[in-house]
N, C-alpha and C positions, 0 to 999 in steps of 0.2 A: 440309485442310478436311474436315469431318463430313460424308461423301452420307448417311448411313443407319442405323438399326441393324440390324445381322447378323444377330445371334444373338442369343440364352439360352444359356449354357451352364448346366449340370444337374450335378451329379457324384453318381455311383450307384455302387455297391457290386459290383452284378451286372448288369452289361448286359443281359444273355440276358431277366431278372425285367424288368428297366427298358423293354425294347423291349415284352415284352408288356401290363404296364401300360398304357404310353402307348399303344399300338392299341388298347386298350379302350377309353378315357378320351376320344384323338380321332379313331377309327374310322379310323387312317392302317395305310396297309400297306404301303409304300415308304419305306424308309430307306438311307439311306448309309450304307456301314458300312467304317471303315478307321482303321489303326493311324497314332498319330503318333510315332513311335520318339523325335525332339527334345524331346517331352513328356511322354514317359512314359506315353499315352493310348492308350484306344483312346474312337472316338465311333461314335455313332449319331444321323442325322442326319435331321428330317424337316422338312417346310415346312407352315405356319399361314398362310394368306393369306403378306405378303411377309417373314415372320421364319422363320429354322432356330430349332426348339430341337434343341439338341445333347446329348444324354445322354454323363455322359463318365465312363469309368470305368479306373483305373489299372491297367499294363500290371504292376507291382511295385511291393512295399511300399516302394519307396524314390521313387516318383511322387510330384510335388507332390499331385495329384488322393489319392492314399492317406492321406499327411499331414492335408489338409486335411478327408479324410470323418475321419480317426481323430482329428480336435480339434472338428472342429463339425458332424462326422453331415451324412448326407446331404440338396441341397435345392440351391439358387439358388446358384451358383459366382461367373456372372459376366454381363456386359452385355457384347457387342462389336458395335463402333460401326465400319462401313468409311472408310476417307480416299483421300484421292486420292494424297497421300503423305505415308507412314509417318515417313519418316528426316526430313522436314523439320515435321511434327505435333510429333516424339517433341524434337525441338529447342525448339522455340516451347516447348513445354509444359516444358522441363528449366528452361528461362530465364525461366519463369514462379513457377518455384520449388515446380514440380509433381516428388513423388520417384517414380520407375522404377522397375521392377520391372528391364524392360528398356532398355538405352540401345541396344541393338542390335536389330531385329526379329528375327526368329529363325522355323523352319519351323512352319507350323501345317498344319492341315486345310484341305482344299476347296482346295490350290494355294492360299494364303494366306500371304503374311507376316506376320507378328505380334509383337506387344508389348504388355507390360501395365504400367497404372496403380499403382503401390500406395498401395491405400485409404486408408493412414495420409494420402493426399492430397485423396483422394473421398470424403469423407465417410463411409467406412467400405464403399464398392462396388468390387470389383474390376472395373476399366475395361479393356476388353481392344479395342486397335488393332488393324485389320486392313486388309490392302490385297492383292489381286488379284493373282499374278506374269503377266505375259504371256507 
């Protein structure tokens, strides 16, 4: 089940540019900042009232996040929506006839599980699941 939405994720070029940006823009000075090795990412991470935007920028040209700024330039990546749990969402939603990116969650940021939606099922949004590991 849906508690929330996450996140924003962002996908940016140059972190280091994107962090100071965004301090300008929303006067934040504390960010998380940590490499996702399973995604090729590195993010920068800050909180708006109760949403992270997550600036995410690729760790190498072989990163999805690379790919995806080298075919549609940098801007709005994705929506990630927390559940309570991942592996029985990612089910419901397979059998619904909703297509995966992921049928397995996989290592994200923030101690997070993850998997994502492919848009070809969302209306064109990349839907990114996430659930909390304890």
């Amino acid at each position: 089940m849906v508690k929330s939405l996450n996140h924003i994720g962002i996908a940016v070029s140059d972190l280091e540019k994107s962090i100071e940006l965004f301090k300008k823009i929303f006067q934040v000075d504390k960010f998380h900042i940590e490499s996702v090795e399973s995604q090729g990412v590195k993010i920068a991470s800050f909180k708006i009232g109760n949403v992270l935007i997550e600036l995410t920028a690729p760790l190498g040209s072989e990163s999805p996040i690379a790919k995806y700024i080298e075919k549609r330039g940098e801007g709005i990546h994705h929506l990630a929506f927390e559940v309570d749990d991942i592996e029985k969402d990612l089910q419901r939603l397979k059998q619904e006839g909703i297509s995966l990116v992921n049928e397995i969650p996989t290592e994200g940021g923030h101690q997070m599980k993850i998997a994502f939606l492919h848009p070809k099922s969302t209306n064109g949004v990349l839907i990114e699941l996430c659930q909390k590991v304890l």
